[in-house]
N, C-alpha and C positions, 0 to 999 in steps of 0.2 A: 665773775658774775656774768649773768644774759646779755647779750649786747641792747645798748637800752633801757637797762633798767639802772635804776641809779639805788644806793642806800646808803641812808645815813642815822647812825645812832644817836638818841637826845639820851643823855645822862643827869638821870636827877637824884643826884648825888645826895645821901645822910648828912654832909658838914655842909659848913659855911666855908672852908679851908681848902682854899683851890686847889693847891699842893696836894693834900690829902686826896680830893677827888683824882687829878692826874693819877698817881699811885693805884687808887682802885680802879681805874678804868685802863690803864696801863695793865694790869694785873688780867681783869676780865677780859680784855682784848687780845692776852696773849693765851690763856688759856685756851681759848675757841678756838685760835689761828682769825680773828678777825679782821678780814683784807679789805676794810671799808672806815671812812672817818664815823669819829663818834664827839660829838660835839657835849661839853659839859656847861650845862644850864646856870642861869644864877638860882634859880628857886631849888628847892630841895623837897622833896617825900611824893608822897600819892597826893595830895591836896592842893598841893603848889602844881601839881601838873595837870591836872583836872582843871587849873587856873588858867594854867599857860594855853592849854589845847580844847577848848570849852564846846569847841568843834563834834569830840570823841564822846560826848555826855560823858563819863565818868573813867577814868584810866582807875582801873580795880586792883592790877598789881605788874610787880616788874618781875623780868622783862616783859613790854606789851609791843608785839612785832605789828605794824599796821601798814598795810598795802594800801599804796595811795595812788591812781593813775596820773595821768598824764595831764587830765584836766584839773583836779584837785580833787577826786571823787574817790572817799576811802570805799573800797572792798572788802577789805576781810580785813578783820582781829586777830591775832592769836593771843593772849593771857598767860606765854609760858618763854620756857627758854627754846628759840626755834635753830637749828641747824641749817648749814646749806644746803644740802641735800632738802630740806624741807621749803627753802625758800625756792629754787629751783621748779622741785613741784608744782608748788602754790602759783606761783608766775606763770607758768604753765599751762595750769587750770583755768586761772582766770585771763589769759591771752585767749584760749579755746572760747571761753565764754563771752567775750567781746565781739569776738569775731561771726561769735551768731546771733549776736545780739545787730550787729552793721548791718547784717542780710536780711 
């Protein structure tokens, strides 16, 4: 990753079944090559995370990739499955945008 930037996955897991979730997010983690922790939640679905994050108005669907700075101030949404290559950009983007935004 960016030097700097930190991420972390919240998993909100379909069971109640910790086990289960480990296995799915084991599973999605390897798929991607995903080189970052991903933390799995007690609540489960769209509604429980909407609960948990009341912050985001409404988590509409998963994956939802959310760029959060440094102070707590989300940036940008994505509403899909995001790549490194895509994360890279995006950080990118809005490092450029910060910094004229200082000036």
């Amino acid at each position: 990753m960016l030097k700097g930037v930190e991420v972390i996955a919240l998993a909100f897991e379909r069971t109640d079944d910790f086990s289960k979730a480990v296995q799915n997010v084991s599973r999605v983690k390897n798929k991607f090559s995903a080189n970052y922790d991903f933390l799995i939640t007690e609540k489960t679905g769209a509604q429980q995370a909407s609960e948990a994050l009341p912050m985001l108005n409404k988590v509409m669907a998963f994956p939802t990739t959310i760029y959060i700075d440094k102070k707590g101030v989300v940036r940008k949404f994505i509403r899909d499955l995001v790549v490194q290559q895509q994360v890279r950009n995006t950080i990118n983007l809005l490092s450029k945008q910060l910094c004229l935004l200082r000036n």
